[in-house]
ZAVOMI-131010 format. One record per atom (N, C-alpha, C): atom name; x, y, z; residue in three letters. Coordinates in steps of 0.001 Angstrom, whole numbers, plus 500000, padded with zeros to 6 digits. Layout:
N
node atom=CA	u=X	v=Y	w=Z	rest=ALA
...
// end
This chain:
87
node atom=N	u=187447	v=213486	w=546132	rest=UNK
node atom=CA	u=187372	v=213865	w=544748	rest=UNK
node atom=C	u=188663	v=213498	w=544020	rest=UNK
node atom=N	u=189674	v=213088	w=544444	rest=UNK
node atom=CA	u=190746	v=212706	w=544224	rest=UNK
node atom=C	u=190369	v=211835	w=542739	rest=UNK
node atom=N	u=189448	v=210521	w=542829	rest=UNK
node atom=CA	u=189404	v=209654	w=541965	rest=UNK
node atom=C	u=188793	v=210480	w=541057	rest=UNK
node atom=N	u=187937	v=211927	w=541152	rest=UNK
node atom=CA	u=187281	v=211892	w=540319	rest=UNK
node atom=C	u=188253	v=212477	w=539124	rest=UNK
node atom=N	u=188112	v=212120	w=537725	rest=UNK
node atom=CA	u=188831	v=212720	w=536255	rest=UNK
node atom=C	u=188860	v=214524	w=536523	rest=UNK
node atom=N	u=190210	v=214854	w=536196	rest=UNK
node atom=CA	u=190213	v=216476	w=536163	rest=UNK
node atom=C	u=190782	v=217009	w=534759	rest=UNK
node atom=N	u=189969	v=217704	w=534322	rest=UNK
node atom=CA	u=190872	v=218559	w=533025	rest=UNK
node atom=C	u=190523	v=220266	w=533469	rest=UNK
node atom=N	u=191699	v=220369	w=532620	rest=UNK
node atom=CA	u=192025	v=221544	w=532758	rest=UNK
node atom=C	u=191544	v=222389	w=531599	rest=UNK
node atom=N	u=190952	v=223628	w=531631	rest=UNK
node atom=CA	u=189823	v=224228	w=530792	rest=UNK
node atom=C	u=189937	v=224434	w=529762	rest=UNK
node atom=N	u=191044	v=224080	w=528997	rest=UNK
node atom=CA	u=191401	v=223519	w=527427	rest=UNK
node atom=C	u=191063	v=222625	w=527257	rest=UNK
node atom=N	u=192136	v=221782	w=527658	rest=UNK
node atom=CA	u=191543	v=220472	w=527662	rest=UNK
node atom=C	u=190338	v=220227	w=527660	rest=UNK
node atom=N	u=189289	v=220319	w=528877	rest=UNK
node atom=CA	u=187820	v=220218	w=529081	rest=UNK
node atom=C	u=186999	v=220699	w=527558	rest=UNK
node atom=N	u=187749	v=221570	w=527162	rest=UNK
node atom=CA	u=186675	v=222083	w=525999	rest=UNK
node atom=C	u=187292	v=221035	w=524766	rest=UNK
node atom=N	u=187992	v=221074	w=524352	rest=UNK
node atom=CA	u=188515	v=219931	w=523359	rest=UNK
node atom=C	u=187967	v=218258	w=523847	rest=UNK
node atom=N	u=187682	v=218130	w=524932	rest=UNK
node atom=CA	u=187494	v=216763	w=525322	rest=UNK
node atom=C	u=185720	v=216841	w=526093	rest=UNK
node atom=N	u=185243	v=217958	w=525713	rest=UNK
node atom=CA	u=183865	v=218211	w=525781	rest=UNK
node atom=C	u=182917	v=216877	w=525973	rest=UNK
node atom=N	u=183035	v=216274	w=524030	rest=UNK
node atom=CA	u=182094	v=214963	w=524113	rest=UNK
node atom=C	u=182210	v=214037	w=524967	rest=UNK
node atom=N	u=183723	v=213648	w=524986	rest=UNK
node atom=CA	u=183932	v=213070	w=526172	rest=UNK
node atom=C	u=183768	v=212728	w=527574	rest=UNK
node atom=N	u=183622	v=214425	w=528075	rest=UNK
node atom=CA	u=182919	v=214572	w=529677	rest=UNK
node atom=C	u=181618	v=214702	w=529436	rest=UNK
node atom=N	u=180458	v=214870	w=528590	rest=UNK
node atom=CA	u=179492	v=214407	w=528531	rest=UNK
node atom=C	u=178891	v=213230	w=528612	rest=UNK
node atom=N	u=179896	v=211998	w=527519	rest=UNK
node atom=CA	u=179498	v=210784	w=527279	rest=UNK
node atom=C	u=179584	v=210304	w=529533	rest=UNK
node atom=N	u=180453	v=210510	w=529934	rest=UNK
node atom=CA	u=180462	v=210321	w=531241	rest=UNK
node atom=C	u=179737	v=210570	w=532252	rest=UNK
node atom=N	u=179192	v=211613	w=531937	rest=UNK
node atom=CA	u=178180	v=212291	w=533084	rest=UNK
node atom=C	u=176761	v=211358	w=532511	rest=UNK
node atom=N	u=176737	v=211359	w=530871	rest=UNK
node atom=CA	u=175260	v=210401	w=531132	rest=UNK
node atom=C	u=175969	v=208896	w=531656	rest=UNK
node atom=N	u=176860	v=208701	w=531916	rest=UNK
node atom=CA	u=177336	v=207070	w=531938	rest=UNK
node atom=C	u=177294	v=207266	w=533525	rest=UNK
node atom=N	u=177078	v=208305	w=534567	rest=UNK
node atom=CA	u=177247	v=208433	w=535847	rest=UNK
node atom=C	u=178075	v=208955	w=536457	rest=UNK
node atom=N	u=179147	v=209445	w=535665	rest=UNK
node atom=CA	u=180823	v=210030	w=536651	rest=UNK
node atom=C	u=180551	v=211646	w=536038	rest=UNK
node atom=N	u=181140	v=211901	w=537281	rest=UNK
node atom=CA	u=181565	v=213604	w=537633	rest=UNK
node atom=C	u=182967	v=213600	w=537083	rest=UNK
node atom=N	u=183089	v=215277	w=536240	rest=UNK
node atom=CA	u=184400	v=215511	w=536174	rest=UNK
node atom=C	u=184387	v=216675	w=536581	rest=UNK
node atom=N	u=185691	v=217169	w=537004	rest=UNK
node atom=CA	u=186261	v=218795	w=537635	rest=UNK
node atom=C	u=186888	v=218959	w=536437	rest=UNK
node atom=N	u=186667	v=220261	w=536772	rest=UNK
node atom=CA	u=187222	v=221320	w=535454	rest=UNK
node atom=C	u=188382	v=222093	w=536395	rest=UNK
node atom=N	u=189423	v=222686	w=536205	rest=UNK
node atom=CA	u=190045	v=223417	w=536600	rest=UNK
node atom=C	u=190806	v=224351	w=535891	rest=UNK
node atom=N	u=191087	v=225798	w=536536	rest=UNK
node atom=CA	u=191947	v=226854	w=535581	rest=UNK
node atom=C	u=193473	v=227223	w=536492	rest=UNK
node atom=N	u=193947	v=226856	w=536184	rest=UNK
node atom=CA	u=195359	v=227326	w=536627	rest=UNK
node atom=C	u=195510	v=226425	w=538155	rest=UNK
node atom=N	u=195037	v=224806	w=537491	rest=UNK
node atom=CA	u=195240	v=223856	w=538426	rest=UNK
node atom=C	u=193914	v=223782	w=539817	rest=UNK
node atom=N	u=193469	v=224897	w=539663	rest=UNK
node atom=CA	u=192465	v=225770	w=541095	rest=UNK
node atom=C	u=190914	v=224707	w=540217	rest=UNK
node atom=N	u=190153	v=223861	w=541063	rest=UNK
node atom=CA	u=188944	v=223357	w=540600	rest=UNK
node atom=C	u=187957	v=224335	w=540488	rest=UNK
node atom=N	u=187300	v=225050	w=539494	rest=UNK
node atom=CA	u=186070	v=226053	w=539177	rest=UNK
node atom=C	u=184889	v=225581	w=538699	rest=UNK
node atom=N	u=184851	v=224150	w=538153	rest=UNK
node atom=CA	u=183533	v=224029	w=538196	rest=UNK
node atom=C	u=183561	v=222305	w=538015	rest=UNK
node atom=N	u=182051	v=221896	w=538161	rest=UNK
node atom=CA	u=182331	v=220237	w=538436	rest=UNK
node atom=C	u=180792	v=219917	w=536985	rest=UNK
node atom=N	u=181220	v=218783	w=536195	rest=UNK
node atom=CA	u=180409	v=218475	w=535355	rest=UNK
node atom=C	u=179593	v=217100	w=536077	rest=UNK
node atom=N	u=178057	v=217073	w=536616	rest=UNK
node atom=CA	u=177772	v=215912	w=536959	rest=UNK
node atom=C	u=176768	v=215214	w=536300	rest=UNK
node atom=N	u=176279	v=214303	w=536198	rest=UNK
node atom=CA	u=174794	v=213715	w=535670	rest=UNK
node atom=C	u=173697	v=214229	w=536360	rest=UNK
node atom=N	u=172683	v=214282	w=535233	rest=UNK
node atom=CA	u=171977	v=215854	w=535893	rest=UNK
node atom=C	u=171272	v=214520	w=536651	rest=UNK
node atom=N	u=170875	v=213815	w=536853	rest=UNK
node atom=CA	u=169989	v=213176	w=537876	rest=UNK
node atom=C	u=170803	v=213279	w=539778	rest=UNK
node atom=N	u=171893	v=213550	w=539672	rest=UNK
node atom=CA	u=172898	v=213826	w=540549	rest=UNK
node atom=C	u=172119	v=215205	w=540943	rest=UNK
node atom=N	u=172453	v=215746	w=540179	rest=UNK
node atom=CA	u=172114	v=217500	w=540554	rest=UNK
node atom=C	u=170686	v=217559	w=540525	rest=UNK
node atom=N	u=169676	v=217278	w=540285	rest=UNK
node atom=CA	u=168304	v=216815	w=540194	rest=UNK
node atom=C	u=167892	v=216380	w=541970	rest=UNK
node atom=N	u=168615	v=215740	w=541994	rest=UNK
node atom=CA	u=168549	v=214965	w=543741	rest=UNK
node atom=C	u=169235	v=215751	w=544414	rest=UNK
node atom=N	u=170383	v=216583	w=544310	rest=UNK
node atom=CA	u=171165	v=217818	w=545074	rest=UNK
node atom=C	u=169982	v=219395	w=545422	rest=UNK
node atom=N	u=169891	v=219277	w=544505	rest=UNK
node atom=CA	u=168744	v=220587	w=544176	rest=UNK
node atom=C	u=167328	v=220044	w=545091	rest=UNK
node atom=N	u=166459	v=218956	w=544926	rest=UNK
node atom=CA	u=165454	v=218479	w=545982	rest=UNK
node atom=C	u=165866	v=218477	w=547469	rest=UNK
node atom=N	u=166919	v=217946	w=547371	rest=UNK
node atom=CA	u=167394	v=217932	w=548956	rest=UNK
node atom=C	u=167674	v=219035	w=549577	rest=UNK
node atom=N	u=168303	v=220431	w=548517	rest=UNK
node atom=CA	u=168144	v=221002	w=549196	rest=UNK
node atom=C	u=167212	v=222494	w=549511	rest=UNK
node atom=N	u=166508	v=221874	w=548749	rest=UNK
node atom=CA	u=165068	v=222288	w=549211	rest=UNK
node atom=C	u=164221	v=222465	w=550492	rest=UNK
node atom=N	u=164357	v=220586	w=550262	rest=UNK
node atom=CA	u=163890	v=220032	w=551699	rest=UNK
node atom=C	u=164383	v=220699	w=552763	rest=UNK
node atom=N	u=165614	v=220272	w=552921	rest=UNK
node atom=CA	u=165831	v=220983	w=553857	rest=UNK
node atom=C	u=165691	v=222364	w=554812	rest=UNK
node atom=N	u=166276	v=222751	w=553229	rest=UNK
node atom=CA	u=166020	v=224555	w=553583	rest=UNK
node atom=C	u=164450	v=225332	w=553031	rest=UNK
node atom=N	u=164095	v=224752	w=552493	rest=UNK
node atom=CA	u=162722	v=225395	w=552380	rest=UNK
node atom=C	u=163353	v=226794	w=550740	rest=UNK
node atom=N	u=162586	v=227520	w=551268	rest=UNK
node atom=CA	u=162659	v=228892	w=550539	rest=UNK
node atom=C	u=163950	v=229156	w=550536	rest=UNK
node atom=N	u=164373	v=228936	w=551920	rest=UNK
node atom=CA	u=165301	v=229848	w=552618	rest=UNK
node atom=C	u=166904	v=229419	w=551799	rest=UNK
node atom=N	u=167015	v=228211	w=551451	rest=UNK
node atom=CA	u=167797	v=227600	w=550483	rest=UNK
node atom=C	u=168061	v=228409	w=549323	rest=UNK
node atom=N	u=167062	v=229528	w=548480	rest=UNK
node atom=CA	u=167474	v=230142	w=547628	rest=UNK
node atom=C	u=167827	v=231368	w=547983	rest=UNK
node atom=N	u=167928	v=231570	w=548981	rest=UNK
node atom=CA	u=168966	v=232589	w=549630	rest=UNK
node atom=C	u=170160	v=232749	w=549335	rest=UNK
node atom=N	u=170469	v=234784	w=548496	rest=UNK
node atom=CA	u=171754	v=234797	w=547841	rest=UNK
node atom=C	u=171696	v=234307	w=546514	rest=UNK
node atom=N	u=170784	v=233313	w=546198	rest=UNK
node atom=CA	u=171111	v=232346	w=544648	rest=UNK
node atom=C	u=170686	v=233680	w=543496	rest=UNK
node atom=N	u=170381	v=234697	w=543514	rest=UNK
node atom=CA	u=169996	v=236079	w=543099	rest=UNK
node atom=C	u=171501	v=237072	w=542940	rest=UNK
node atom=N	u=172139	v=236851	w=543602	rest=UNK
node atom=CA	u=173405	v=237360	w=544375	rest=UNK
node atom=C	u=174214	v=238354	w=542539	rest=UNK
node atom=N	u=173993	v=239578	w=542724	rest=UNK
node atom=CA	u=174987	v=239364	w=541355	rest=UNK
node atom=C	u=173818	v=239922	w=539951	rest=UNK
node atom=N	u=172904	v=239432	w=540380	rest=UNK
node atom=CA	u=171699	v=239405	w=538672	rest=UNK
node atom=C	u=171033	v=240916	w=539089	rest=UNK
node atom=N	u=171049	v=242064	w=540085	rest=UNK
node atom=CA	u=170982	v=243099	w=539706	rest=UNK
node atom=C	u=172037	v=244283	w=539573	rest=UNK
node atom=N	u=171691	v=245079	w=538824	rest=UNK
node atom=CA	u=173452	v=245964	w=538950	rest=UNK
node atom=C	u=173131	v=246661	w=539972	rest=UNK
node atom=N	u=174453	v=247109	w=539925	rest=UNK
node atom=CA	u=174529	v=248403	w=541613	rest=UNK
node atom=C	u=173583	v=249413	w=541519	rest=UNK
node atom=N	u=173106	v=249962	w=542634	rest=UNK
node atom=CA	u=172121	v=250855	w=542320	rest=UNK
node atom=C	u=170607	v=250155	w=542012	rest=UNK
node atom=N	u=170330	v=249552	w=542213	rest=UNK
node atom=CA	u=169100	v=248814	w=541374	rest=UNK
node atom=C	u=167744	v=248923	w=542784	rest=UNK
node atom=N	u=168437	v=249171	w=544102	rest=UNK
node atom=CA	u=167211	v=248685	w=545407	rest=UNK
node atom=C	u=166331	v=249713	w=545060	rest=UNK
node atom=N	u=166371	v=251186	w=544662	rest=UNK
node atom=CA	u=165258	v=251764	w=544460	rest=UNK
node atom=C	u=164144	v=250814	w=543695	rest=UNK
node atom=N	u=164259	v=250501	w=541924	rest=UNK
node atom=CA	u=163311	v=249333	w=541531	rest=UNK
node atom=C	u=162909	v=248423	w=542230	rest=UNK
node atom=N	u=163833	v=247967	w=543009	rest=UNK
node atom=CA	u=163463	v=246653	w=544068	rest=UNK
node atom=C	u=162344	v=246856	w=544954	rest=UNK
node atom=N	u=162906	v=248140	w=545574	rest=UNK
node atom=CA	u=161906	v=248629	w=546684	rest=UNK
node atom=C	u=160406	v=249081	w=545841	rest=UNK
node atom=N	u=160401	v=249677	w=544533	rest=UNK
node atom=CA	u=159358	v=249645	w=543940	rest=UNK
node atom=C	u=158577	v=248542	w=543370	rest=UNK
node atom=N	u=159046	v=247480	w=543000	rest=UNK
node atom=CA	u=158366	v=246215	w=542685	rest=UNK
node atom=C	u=157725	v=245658	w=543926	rest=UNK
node atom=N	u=158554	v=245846	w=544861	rest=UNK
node atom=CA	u=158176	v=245049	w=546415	rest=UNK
node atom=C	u=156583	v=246013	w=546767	rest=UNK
node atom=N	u=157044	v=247446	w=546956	rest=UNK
node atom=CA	u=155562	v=248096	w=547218	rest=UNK
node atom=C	u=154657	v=247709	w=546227	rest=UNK
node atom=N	u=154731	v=247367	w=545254	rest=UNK
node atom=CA	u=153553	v=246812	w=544163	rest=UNK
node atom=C	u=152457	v=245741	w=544899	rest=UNK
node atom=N	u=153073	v=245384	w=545264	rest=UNK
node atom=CA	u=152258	v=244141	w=546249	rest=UNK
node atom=C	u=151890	v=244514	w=547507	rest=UNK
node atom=N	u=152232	v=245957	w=548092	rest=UNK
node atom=CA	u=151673	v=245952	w=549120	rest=UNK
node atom=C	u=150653	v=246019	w=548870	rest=UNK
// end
């Protein structure tokens, strides 16, 4: 990742159009905050083929965790009640 372009999350937002015009042109850029890489901008046909593959691979089981976070604490009682819905 070395070659790939890095800005830093000012930068990145001021130079926005820019890392867009790139990602449809084919190149990835890293974003970084306090030098540390946090997120990567790619051409969605990139991530399009990342996301199938890993599918394939993993099946279901691939979206495992990807939930992680989207209920608040406390929430398994509802859980456990939506789940018995279907029994």
């Amino acid at each position: 990742m070395s070659d790939t372009p890095q800005y830093g999350l000012e930068q990145a937002r001021a130079q926005l159009p820019l890392i867009a015009s790139e990602a449809v042109a084919g190149y990835s850029t890293v974003i970084t905050r306090h030098g540390k890489p946090v997120a990567v901008v790619v051409p969605v046909e990139q991530w399009r083929d990342q996301q199938a593959r890993s599918l394939r691979q993993g099946g279901v089981l691939a979206l495992r965790g990807s939930g992680r976070g989207l209920w608040p604490e406390g929430a398994a009682p509802a859980v456990a009640q939506l789940r018995d819905e279907w029994a």
